[in-house]
N, C-alpha and C positions, 0 to 999 in steps of 0.2 A: 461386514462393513470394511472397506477398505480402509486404509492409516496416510497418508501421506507425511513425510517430513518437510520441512517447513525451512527455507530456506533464505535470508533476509541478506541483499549484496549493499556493497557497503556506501553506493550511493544512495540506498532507502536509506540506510542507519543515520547518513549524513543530511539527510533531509529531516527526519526524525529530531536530530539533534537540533539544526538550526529553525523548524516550528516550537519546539521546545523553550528555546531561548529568545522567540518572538513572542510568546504568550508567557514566560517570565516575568518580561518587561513590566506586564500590567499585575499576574500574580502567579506567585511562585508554585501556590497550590493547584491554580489552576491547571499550570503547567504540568505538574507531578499525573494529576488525573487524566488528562487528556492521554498522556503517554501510556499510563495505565489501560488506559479504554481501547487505545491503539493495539497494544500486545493484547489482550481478550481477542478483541479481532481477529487478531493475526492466527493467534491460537487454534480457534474456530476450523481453521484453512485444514487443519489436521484433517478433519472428519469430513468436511462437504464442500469442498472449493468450488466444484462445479455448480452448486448452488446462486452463486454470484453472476452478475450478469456480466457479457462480451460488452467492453468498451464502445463506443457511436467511436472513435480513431478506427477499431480495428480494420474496417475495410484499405483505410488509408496507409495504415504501418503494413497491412498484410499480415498480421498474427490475431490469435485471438487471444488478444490480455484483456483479463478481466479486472473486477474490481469490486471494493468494500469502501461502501461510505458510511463514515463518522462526522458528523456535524460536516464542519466546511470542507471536510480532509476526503482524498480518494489514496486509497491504498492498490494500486497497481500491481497486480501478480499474474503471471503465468503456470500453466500447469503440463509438466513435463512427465509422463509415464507416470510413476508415485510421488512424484516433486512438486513440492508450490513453490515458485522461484519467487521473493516480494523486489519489485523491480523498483517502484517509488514510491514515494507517499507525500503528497502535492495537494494544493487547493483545490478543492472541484470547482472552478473556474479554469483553470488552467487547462487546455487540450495539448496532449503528447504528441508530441512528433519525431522520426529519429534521434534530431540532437537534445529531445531530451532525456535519454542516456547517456546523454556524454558531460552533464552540468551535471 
């Protein structure tokens, strides 16, 4: 079985952070779990990334980033040779486009 290492840039962490402190607002445990649930996730990516499905954007960006959904949330990653790159982690309402790597 292949390993990949798991690579998280610091606009996911930054996203991470501030769902964090939107579902604080309401409860603080809430929040503590959700993040918790988020990293399980992420974790996961070690062993079967390509298990996840290619994003409905990828025709449009031209990449195939995939993705893990948690409740409302999509965790955005790519997968590079042995690498899971975690690119964002966003409302699945929200559809990616270029500039959103750059927010």
């Amino acid at each position: 079985m292949q390993s990949y290492s798991v690579q998280i840039t610091e606009i996911a962490e930054s996203d991470i952070r501030k769902v964090f402190g939107y579902i604080s607002k309401d409860s603080k445990s809430a929040a503590i779990k959700w993040v918790g649930e988020i990293a399980q996730q992420i974790e996961t990516l070690e062993n079967f990334p390509l298990r996840c499905e290619v994003i409905p954007e990828a025709g449009e960006l031209g990449e195939k980033y995939r993705h893990l959904i948690y409740g409302k949330y999509r965790t955005i990653f790519s997968v590079d040779g042995s690498s899971v790159i975690i690119l964002r982690v966003i409302h699945s309402s929200r559809l990616l486009d270029q500039q959103s790597f750059l927010t």
